[in-house]
C-alpha positions as MATLAB code, in Angstrom:
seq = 'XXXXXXXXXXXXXXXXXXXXXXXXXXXXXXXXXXXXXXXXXXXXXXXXXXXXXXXXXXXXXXXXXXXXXXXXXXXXXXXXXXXXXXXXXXXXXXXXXXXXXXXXXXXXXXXXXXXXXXXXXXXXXXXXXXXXXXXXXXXXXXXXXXXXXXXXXXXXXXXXXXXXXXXXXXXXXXXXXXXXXXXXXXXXXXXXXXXXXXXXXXXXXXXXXXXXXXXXXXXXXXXXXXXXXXXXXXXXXXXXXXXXXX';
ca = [
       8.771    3.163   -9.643;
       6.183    3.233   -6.783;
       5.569   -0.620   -7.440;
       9.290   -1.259   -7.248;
      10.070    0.446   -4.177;
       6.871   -1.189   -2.847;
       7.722   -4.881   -3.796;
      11.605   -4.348   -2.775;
       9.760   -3.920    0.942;
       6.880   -6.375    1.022;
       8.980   -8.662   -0.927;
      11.639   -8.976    1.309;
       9.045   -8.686    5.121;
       7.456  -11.919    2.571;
      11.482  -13.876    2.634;
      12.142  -12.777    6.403;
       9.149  -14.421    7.333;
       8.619  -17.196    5.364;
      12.025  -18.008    6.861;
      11.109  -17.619   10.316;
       7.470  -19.589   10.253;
       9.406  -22.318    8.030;
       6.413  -21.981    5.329;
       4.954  -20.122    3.009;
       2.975  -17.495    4.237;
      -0.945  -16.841    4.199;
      -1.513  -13.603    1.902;
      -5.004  -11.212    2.230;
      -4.441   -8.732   -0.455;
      -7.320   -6.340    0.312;
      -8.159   -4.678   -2.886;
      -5.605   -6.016   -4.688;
      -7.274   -5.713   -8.511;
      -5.615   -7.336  -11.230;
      -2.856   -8.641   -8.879;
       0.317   -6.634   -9.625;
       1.253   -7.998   -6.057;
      -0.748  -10.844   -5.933;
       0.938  -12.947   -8.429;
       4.643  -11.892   -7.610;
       4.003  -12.812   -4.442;
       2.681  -16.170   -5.407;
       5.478  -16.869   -7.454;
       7.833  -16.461   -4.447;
       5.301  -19.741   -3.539;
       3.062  -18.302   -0.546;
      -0.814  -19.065   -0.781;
      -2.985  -15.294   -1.713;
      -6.516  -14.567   -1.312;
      -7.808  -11.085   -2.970;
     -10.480   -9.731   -2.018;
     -11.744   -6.898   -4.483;
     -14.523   -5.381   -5.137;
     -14.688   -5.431   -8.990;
     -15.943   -8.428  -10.540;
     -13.859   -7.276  -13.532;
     -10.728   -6.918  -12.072;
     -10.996  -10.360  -10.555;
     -11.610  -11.881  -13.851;
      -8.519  -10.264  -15.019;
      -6.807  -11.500  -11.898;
      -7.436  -15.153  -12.646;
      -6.368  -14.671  -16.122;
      -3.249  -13.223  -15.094;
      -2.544  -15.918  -12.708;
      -3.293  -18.719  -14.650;
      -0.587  -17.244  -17.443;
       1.592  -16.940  -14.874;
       1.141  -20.634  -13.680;
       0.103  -19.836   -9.813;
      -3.799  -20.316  -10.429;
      -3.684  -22.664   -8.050;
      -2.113  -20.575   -5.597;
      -4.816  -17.208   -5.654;
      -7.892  -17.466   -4.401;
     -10.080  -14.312   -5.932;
     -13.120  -13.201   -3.800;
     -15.685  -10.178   -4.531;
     -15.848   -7.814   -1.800;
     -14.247   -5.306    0.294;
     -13.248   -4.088    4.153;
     -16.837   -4.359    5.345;
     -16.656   -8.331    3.942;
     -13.715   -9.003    6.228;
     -16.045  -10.015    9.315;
     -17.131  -13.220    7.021;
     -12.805  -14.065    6.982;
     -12.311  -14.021   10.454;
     -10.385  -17.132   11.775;
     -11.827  -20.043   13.914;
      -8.295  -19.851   15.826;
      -5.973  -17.015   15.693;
      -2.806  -19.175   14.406;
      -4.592  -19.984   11.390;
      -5.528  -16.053    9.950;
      -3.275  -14.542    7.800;
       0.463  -13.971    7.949;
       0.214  -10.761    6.062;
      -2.493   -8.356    4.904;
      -1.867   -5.974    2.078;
      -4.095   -3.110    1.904;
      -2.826   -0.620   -1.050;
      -4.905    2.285   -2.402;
      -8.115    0.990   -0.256;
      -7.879    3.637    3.126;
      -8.309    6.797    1.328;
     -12.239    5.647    0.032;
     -13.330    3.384    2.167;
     -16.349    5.051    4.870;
     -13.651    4.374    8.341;
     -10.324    3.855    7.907;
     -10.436    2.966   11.700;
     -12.672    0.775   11.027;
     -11.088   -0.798    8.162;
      -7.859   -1.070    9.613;
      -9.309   -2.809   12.674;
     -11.529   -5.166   10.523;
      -8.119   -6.121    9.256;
      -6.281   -6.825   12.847;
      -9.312   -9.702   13.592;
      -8.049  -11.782   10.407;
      -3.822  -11.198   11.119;
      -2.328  -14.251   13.396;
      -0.966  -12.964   16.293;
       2.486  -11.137   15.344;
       0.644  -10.826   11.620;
       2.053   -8.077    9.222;
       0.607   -5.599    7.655;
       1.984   -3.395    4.230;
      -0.357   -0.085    3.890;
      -0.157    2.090    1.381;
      -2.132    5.482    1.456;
      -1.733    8.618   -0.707;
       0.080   11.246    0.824;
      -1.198   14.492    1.301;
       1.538   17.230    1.311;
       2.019   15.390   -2.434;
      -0.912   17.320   -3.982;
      -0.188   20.352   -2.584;
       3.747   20.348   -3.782;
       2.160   19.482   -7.152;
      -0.413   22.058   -7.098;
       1.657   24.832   -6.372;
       4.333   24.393   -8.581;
       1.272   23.724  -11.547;
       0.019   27.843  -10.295;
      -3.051   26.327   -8.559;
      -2.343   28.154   -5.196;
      -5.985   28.117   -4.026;
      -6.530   24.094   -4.462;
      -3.109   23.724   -2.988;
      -4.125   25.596    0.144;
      -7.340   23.756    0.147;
      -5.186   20.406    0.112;
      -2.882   21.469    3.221;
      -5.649   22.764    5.822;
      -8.403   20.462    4.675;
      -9.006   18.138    6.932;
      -9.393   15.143    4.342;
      -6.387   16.519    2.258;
      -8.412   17.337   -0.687;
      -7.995   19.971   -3.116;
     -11.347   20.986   -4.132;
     -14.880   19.423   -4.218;
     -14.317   18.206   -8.191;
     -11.282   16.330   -6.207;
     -11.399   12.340   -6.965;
     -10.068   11.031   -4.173;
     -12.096   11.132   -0.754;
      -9.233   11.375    1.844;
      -5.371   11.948    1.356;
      -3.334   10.704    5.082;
      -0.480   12.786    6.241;
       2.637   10.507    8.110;
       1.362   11.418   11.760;
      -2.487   10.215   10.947;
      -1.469    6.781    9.441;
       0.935    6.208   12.773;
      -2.065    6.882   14.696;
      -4.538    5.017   12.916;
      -1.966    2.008   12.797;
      -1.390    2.743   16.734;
      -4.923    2.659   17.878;
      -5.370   -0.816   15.398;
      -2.880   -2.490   17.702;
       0.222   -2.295   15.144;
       3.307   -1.690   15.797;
       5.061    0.340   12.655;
       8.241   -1.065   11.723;
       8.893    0.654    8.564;
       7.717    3.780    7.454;
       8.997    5.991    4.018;
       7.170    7.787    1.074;
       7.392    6.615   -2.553;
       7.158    8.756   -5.423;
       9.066   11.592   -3.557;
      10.283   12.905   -6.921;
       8.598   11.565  -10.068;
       5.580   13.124  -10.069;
       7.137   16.105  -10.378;
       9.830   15.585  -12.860;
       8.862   16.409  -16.394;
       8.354   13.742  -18.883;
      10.954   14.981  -21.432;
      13.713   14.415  -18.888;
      13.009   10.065  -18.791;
      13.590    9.708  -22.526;
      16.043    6.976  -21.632;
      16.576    3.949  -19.539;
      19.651    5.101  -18.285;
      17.411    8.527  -17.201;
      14.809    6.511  -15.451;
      16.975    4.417  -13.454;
      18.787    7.236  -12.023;
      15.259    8.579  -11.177;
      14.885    5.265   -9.065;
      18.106    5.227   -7.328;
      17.682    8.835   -6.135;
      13.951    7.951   -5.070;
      15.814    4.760   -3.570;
      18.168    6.577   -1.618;
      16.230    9.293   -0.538;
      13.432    6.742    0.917;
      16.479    5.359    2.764;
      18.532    8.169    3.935;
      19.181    7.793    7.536;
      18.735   11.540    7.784;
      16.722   12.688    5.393;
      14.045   10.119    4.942;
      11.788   11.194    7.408;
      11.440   14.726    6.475;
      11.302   14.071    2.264;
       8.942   10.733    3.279;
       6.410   13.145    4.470;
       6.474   14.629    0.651;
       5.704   11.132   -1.087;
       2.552   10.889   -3.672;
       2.232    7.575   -1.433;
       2.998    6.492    2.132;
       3.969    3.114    2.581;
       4.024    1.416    5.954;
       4.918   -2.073    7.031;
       3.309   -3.012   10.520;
       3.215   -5.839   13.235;
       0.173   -6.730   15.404;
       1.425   -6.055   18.997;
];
């Protein structure tokens, strides 16, 4: 469901604009893995490079494309954020119309950094889709599983981490990813949580298809509300922003 509501957004930002420039756009999707956006999005007919860091997951990537028929269309290159300096356009009009950066903030060593690495390879007016894990997430989850003391250690931590044994480096709350986006130079057009509500439902209750698309409407509508989505966006187990270079 997080993929869907994802895709519903950066697929249509992909239409608007592809409409506007009269093309198909020029795609950097940083860490983008096996390509569960890559290849969509080359299917729609724009031109994607991913840049990734595992030589394994690229490998995949090309296999997926290929059975997919848009080979020709992905460019796979080993790397990360710090590799974005080598991507840096000649002229500004010919970087990239969009930059996808999903799941890549919360370990890389800045997310300043990162995020400004990425402004230097947008054209001017470039978007950007980020996707970060949400922090008030783990602690709903955490206290409703008993863990009080992680859950506490999750809300006034200042990376948003539950514990030491805690995977993830860094979880973003919605005011730090506006103000990491703000001192980039973006301007956020969209922002809404995803996941609001599935993490926390239990399995038994998705038995059916009927069940889990209910579950997606109401995470749908919630993301949406035009009173509500604000306060139950903060709650998502991910934070999705779209963003314009200003």
């Amino acid at each position: 469901m997080r993929r869907q509501a994802i895709w519903v957004a950066v697929g249509d930002l992909a239409r608007r604009r592809q409409a506007e420039l009269g093309r198909p756009l020029r795609v950097l999707d940083l860490g983008g893995g096996t390509g569960g956006l890559a290849v969509p999005l080359a299917e729609l007919g724009h031109d994607i490079t991913v840049v990734d860091p595992s030589p394994d997951a690229l490998a995949a990537l090309e296999r997926r494309a290929a059975e997919s028929g848009v080979g020709e269309r992905i460019t796979a290159r080993q790397g990360d954020a710090d590799s974005l300096g080598d991507m840096v356009p000649q002229r500004p009009q010919e970087g990239f119309d969009l930059v996808c950066c999903h799941g890549v903030l919360e370990v890389v060593d800045d997310p300043a950094a990162a995020l400004a690495a990425v402004a230097t390879v947008l054209t001017p007016g470039g978007h950007l889709s980020l996707l970060v894990a949400g922090r008030l997430a783990v602690v709903l989850a955490k206290t409703l599983a008993g863990d009080f003391s992680q859950a506490l250690e999750a809300l006034t931590s200042t990376e948003g981490r539950w514990g030491r044994t805690d995977p993830l480096p860094r979880r973003f709350d919605l005011d730090q990813l506006t103000s990491l986006l703000d001192q980039a130079g973006f301007v956020t057009e969209q922002l809404h949580g995803v996941r609001l509500f599935s993490d926390l439902v239990p399995s038994g209750t998705l038995d059916t298809a009927d069940d889990r698309q209910a579950l997606s409407e109401l995470e749908q509508a919630a993301a949406t509300h035009p009173h509500y989505a604000e306060i139950l966006g903060s709650l998502g187990a991910g934070l999705h922003a779209l963003a314009r270079l200003g």
